[in-house]
C-alpha positions as CSV (number, residue, x, y, z in Angstrom):
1,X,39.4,149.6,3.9
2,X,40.1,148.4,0.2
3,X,43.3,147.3,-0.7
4,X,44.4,149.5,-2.8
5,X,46.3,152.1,-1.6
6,X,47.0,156.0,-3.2
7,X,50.9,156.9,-2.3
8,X,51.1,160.4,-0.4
9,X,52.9,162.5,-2.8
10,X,52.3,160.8,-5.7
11,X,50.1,163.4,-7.9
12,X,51.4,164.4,-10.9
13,X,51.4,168.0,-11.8
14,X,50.3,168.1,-15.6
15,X,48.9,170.8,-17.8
16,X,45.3,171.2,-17.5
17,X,43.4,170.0,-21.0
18,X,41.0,172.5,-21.9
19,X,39.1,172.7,-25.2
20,X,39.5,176.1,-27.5
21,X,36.7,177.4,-29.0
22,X,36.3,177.0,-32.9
23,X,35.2,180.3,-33.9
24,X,38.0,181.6,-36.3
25,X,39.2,178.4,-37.9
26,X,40.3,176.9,-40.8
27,X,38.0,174.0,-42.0
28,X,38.7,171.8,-44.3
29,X,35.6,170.7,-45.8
30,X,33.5,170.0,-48.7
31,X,32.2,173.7,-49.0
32,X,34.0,175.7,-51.4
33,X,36.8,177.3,-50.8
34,X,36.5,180.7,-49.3
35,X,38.8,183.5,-47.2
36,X,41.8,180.6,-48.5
37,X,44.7,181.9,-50.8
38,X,46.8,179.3,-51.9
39,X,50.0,179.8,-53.7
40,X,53.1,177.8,-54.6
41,X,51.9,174.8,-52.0
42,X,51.0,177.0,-49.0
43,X,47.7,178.3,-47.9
44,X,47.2,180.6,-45.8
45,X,43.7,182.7,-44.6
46,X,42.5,186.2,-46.1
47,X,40.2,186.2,-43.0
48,X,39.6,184.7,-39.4
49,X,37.5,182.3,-40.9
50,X,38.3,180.4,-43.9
51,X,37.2,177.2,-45.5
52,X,39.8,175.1,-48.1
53,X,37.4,172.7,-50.5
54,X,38.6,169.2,-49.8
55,X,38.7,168.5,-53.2
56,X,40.8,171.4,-53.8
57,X,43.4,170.4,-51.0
58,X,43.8,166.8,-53.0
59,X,44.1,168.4,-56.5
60,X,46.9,169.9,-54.8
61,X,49.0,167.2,-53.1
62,X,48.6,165.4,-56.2
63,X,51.5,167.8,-57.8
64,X,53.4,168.6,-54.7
65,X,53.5,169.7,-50.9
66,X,51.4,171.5,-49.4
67,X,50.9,173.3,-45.9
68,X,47.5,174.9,-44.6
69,X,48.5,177.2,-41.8
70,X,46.2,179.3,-39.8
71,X,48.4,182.6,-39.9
72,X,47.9,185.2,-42.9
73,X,48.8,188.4,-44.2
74,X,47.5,189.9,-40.9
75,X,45.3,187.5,-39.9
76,X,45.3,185.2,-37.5
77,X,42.6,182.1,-37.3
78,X,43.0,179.2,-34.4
79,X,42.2,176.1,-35.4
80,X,42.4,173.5,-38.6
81,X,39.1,171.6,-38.3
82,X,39.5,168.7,-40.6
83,X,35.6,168.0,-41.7
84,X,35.7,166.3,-44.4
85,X,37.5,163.0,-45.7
86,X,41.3,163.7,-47.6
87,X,43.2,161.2,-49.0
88,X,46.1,161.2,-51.4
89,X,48.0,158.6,-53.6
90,X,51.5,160.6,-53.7
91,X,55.1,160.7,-52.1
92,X,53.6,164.2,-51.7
93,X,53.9,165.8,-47.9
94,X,50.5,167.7,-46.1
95,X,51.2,170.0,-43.1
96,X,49.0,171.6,-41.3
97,X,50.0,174.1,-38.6
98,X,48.2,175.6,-36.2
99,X,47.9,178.7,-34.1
100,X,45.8,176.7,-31.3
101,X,44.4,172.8,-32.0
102,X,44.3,170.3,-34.8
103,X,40.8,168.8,-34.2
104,X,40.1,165.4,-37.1
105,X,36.2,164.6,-37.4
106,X,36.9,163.0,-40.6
107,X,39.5,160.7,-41.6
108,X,42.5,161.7,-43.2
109,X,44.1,159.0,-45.7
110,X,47.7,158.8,-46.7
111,X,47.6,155.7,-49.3
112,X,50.6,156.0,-50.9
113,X,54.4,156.8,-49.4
114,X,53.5,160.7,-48.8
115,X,54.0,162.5,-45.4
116,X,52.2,164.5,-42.6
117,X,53.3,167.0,-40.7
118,X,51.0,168.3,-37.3
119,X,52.2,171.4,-35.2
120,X,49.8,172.9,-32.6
121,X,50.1,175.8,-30.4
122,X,52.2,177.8,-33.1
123,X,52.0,181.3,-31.0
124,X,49.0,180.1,-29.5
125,X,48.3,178.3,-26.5
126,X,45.9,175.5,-24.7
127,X,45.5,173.7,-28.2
128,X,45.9,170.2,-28.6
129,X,45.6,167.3,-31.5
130,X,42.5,165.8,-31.1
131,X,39.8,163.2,-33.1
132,X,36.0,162.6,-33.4
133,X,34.5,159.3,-33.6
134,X,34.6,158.9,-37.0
135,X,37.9,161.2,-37.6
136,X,41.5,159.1,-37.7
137,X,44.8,159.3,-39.6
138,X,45.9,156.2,-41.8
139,X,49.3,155.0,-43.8
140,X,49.4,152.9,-46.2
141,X,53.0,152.4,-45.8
142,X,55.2,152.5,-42.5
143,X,57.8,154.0,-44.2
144,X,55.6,157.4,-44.9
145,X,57.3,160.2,-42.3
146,X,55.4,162.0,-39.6
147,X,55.8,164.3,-37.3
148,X,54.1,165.8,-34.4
149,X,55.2,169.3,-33.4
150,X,58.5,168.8,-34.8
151,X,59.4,165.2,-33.5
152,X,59.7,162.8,-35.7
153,X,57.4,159.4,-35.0
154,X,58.1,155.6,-35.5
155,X,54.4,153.5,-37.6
156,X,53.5,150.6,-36.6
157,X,50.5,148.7,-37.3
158,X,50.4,146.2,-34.8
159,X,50.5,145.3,-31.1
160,X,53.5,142.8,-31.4
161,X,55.3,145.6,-33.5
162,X,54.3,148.3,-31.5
163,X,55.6,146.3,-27.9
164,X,58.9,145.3,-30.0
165,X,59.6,149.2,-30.4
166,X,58.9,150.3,-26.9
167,X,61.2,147.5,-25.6
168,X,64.1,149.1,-27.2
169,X,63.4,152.8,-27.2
170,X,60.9,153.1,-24.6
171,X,61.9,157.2,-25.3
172,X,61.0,156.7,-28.7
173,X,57.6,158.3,-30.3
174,X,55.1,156.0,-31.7
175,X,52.0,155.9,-33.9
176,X,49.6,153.3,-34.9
177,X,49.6,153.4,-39.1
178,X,45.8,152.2,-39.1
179,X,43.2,150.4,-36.4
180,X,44.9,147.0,-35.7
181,X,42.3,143.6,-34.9
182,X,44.0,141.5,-32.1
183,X,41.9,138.9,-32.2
184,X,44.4,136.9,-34.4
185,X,47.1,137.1,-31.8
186,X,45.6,134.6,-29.4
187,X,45.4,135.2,-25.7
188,X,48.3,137.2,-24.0
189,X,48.9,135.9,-20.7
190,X,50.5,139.4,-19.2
191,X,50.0,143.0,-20.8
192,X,51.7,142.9,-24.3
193,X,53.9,146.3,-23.7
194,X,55.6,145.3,-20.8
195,X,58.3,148.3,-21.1
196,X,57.1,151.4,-19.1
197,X,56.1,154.1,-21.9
198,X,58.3,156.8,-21.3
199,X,57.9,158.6,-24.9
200,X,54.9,159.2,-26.8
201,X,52.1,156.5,-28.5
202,X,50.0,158.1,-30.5
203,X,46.8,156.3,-31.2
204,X,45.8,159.2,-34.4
205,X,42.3,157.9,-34.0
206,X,42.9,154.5,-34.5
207,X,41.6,151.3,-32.6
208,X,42.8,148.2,-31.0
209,X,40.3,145.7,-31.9
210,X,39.5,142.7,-30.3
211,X,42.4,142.0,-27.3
212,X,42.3,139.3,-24.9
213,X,44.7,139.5,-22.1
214,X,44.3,137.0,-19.3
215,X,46.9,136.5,-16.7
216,X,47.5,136.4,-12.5
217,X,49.5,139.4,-11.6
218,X,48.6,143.1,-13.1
219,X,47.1,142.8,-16.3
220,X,46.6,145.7,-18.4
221,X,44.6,145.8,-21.8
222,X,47.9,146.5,-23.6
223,X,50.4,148.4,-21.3
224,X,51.4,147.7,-17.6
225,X,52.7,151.2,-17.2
226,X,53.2,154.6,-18.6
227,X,56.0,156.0,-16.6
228,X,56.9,154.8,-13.3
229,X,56.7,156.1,-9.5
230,X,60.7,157.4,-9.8
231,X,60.5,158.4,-13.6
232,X,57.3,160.0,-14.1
233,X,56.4,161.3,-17.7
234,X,55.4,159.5,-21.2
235,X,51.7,159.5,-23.0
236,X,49.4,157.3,-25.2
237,X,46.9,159.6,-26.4
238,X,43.9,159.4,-29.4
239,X,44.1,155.6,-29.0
240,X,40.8,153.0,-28.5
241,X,40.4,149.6,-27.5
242,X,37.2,148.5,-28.9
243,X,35.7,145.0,-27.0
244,X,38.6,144.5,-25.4
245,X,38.5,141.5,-22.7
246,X,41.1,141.6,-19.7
247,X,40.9,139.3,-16.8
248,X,43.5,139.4,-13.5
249,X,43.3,136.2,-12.1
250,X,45.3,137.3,-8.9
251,X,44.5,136.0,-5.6
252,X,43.3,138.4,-3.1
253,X,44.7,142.0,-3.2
254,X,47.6,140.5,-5.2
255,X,46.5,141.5,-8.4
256,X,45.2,144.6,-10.6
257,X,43.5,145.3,-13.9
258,X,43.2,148.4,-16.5
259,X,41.4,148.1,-19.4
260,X,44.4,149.8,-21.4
261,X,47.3,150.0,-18.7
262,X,47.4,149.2,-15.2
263,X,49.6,152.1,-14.1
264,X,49.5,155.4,-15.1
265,X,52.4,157.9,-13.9
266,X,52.2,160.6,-17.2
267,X,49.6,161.3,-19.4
268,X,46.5,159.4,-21.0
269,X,44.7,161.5,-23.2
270,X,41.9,161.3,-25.5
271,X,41.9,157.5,-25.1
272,X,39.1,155.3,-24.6
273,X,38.5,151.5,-24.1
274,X,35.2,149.4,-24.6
275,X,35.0,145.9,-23.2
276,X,35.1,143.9,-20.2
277,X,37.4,143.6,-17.2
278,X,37.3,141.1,-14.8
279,X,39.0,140.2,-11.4
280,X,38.7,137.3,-9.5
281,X,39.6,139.6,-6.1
282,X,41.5,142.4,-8.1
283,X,41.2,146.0,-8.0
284,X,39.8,146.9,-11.4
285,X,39.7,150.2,-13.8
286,X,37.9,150.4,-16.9
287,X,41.1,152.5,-18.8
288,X,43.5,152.2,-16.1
289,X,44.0,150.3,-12.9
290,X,45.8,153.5,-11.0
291,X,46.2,157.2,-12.0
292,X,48.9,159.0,-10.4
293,X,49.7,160.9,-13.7
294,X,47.0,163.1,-15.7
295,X,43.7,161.4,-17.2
296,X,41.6,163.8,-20.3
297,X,39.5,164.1,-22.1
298,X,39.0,160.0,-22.0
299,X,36.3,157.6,-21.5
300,X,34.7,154.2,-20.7
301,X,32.1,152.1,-21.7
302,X,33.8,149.0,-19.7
303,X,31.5,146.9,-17.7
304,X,33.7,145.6,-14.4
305,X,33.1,142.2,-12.3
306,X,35.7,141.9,-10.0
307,X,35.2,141.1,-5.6
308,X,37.7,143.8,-5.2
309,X,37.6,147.4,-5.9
310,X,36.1,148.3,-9.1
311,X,36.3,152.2,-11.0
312,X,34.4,152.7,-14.1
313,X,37.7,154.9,-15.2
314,X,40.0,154.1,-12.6
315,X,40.1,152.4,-9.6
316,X,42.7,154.5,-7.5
317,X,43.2,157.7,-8.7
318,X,46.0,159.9,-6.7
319,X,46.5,161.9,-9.8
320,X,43.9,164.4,-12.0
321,X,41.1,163.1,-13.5
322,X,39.4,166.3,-16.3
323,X,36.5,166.5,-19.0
324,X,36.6,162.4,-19.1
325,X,33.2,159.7,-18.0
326,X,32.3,156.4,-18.0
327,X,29.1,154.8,-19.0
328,X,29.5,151.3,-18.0
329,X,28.2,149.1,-15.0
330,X,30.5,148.2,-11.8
331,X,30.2,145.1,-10.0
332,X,32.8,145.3,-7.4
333,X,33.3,144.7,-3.3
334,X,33.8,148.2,-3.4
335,X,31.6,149.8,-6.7
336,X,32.3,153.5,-8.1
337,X,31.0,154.6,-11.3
338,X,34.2,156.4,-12.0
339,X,36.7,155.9,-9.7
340,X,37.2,153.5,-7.1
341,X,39.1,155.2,-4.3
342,X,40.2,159.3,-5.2
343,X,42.9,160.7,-3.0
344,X,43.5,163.4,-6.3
345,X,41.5,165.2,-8.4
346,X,38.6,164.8,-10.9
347,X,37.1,167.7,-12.5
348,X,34.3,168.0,-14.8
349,X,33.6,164.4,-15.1
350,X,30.7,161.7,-14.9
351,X,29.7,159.0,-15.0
352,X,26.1,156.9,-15.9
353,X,26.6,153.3,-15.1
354,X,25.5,151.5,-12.2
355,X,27.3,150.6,-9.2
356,X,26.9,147.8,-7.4
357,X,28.4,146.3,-4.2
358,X,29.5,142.5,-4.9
359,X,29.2,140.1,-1.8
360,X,30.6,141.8,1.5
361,X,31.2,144.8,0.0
362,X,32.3,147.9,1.7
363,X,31.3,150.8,-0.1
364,X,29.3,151.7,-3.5
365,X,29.0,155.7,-4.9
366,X,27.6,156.6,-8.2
367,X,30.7,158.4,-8.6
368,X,33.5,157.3,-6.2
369,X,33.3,155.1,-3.4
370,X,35.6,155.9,-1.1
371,X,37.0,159.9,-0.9
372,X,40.4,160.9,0.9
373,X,39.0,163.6,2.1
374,X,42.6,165.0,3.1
375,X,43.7,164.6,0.1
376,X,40.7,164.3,-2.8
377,X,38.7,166.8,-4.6
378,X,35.7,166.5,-6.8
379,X,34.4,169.5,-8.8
380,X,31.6,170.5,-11.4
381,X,30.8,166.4,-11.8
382,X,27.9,164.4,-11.6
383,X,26.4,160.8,-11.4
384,X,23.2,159.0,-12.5
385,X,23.9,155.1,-12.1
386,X,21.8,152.9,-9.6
387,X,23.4,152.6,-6.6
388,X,22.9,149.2,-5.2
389,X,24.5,146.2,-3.0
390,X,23.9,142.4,-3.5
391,X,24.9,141.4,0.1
392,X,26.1,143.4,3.4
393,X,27.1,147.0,2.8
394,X,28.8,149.4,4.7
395,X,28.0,152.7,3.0
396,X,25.7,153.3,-0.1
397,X,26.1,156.9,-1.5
398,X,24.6,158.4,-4.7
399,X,27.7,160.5,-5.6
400,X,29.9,159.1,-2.5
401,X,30.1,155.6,-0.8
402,X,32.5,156.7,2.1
403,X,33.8,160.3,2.7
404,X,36.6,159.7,5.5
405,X,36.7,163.3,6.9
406,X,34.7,166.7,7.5
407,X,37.1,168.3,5.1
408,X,35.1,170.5,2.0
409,X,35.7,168.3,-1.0
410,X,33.2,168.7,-3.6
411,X,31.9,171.8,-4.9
412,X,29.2,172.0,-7.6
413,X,28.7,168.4,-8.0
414,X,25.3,166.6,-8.7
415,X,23.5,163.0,-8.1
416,X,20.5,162.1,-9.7
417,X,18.0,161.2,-6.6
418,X,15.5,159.5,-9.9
419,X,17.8,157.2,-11.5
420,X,20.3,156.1,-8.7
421,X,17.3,155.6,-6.2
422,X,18.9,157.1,-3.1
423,X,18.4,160.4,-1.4
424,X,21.3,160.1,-0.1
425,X,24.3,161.6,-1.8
426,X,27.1,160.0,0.6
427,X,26.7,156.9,2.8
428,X,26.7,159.3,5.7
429,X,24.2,161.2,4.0
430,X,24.9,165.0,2.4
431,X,27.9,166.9,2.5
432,X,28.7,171.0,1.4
433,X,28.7,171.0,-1.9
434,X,26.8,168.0,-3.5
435,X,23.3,168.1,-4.4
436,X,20.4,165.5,-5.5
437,X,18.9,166.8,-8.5
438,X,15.9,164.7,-9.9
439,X,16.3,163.4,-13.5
440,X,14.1,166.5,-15.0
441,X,16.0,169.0,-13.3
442,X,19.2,167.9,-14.8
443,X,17.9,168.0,-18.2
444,X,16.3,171.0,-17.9
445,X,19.3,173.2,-17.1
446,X,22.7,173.0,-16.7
447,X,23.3,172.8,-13.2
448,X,24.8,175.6,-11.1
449,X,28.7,175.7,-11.2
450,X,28.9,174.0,-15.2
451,X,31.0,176.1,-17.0
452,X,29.1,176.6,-20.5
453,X,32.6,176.8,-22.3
454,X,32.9,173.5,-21.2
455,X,29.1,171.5,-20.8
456,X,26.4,171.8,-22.8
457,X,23.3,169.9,-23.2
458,X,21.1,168.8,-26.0
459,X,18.1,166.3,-25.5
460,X,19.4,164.5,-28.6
461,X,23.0,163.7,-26.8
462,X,23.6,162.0,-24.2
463,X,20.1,161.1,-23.3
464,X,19.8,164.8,-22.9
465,X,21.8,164.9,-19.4
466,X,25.0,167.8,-19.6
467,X,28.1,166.5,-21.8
468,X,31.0,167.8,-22.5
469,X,31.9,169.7,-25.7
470,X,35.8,168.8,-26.0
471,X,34.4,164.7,-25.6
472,X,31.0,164.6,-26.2
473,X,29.3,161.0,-26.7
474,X,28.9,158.8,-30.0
475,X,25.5,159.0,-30.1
């Protein structure tokens, strides 16, 4: 068996991330305004759906505050879909409060010493603050207030900064002012934030450009933990690391590698990392070495090289796994697509890159490679990578390189038999409730057991295999 090991007990019970659907919304965007009244600073809707002119909204904070809630005079929209870009150049404060989610697909600049306020879930339920590629929050100044749902958070606008305020709050709540390019800093010879995150950092769309962390023990991208085993909790969420390079130069099982954090024991959400991680005989994960907390609505496009365990995502996940993928390749002694070894949960999830075993390798799966079947669940997820070994190989799965029991463990998931090149959707062959579906029968449908509130597929996305609406692709 691999190294790496998932403690019994260990998942973390979080709320389950779900996407609300934007049908009665307020969207800010460059359309006129419509179903909006806006009177001394505060607009609210006439109607379920409402649009506020961009324009409009700035004219406004140029003379004072202004707050864009989704409650009216008997009405009652969801969301604030922020569509277009804002900007403003006052000590002027913008709040937006919302019955459900805050959802940013454009960015939203504050260039002078003005202030933002963000409230979700006010009456509603399920909704969440959440970005599109191209949507972020900047401040020109660090002194400019915000707050999220009532707390009040600390800006920073770099990693030094950012690792200097953890240290001695690690309670504290945190956001990045603007993306941040590390490639000035040098090398870091251990993860930068060495204080387990027990607050909140809050990413607000914003990248971590161009880290290098190289070291011997557990190297993570930036953190080495959120949380800990004995005091769970804390969350970096809407935060990126784009070409990131980490390296665990460990000896032999003595050594693990995240592309953002190496131990996860509270919440990563919305995050995503883009790189390379390497181990010389480390257990690797794309965004996090192990999960024993709640991973959503995240991704990676990480490609792994490591003669230990390699996870596009994760490499041991004892935790929950939702509505996340990876899309880069695995080169590992023991190769998964998504996670290495899952002794938790992962639900609607995929993952595209290949996965292949790296010199005496013991297991490679499209998806995972080794299943706790005691313990592990997989549901309403699917795999395409090539499966593949350079040397001897135990067990070669399409979805699954190892499943160690006869327990049920996967319902309505999916390997593709064309692009992995295996019939075979375990090492041992089938098991109830996976199925090989050919590369034209995955894009023709969604397959059986995809909730439609949550996939959807489009031949112009994602190569025209399913996706998933709350964290669809770039492309």
């Amino acid at each position: 068996m691999p190294a790496v090991r998932l403690i019994a007990g260990s998942i973390y019970v979080g709320a389950v991330l779900l996407a609300s659907s934007a049908h009665a919304d307020v969207v800010i965007s460059t359309d006129a305004t419509q179903n909006m009244s806006c009177s001394a600073g505060l607009c609210t809707p006439s109607a379920a759906s409402a649009v506020l002119n961009a324009n409009d909204l700035e004219t406004m904070l140029g003379s004072g505050n202004v707050e864009v809630t989704t409650t009216g005079s008997g009405v009652q929209a969801n969301n604030i879909d922020v569509q277009a870009n804002v900007s403003w150049a006052t000590a002027n404060t913008l709040t937006f409060d919302a019955y459900q989610s805050i959802a940013v697909a454009n960015p939203v600049d504050v260039t002078s010493t003005g202030g933002l306020s963000l409230t979700t879930n006010d009456g509603g339920s399920g909704g969440m603050l959440s970005f599109g590629h191209k949507g972020n929050i900047t401040f020109q100044s660090l002194s400019s207030p915000l707050t999220i749902n009532g707390a009040p958070y600390k800006l920073v606008n770099s990693v030094a900064l950012l690792a200097s305020a953890i240290a001695a709050k690690p309670k504290g709540n945190y956001a990045f002012a603007n993306s941040y390019d590390a490639g000035g800093d040098g090398t870091y010879s251990k993860s930068p934030v060495r204080t387990p995150v027990r607050g909140n950092v809050q990413g607000l769309g914003n990248a971590i450009l161009n880290i290098t962390v190289i070291g011997h023990a557990a190297i993570g991208g930036v953190f080495l933990s959120v949380g800990s085993q004995k005091q769970r909790g804390g969350a970096i969420a809407n935060l990126g690391l784009q070409n990131a390079y980490v390296e665990s130069t460990g000896g032999r099982f003595k050594g693990e590698a995240g592309g953002m954090v190496v131990y996860n024991w509270g919440l990563l959400f919305g995050d995503y990392v883009s790189g390379q991680v390497v181990g010389k005989h480390s257990e690797v994960g794309g965004l996090a070495g192990g999960n024993f907390g709640t991973v959503g609505n995240s991704y990676s496009s990480v490609r792994i090289v490591t003669k230990g365990g390699g996870g596009g995502l994760v490499v041991a996940n004892g935790g929950t796994i939702n509505s996340s993928y990876a899309t880069g390749s695995v080169s590992a002694g023991g190769a998964g697509g998504l996670v290495g070894i899952n002794g938790g949960s992962i639900n609607n999830s995929y993952a595209l890159g290949a996965a292949t075993g790296k010199g005496e390798s013991e297991y490679v799966g499209g998806l995972v490679y080794f299943l706790q079947a005691e313990t592990g669940t997989i549901t309403s997820s699917y795999s395409t990578g090539k499966v593949s070994a350079e040397g001897k190989t135990a067990e070669i799965g399409g979805f699954i390189g190892e499943d160690d029991g006869d327990v049920n463990s996967t319902t309505d998931c999916y390997w593709n038999t064309t692009t992995s090149e295996t019939e075979n959707g375990t090492g041992e062959g089938n098991v109830s409730g996976l199925t090989g579906l050919t590369t034209k029968q995955m894009k023709s449908t969604l397959p059986t057991g995809f909730d439609p509130s949550v996939w959807a597929e489009d031949k112009k996305i994602n190569g025209g295999f399913p996706y998933l609406i709350a964290n669809p692709p770039e492309n």
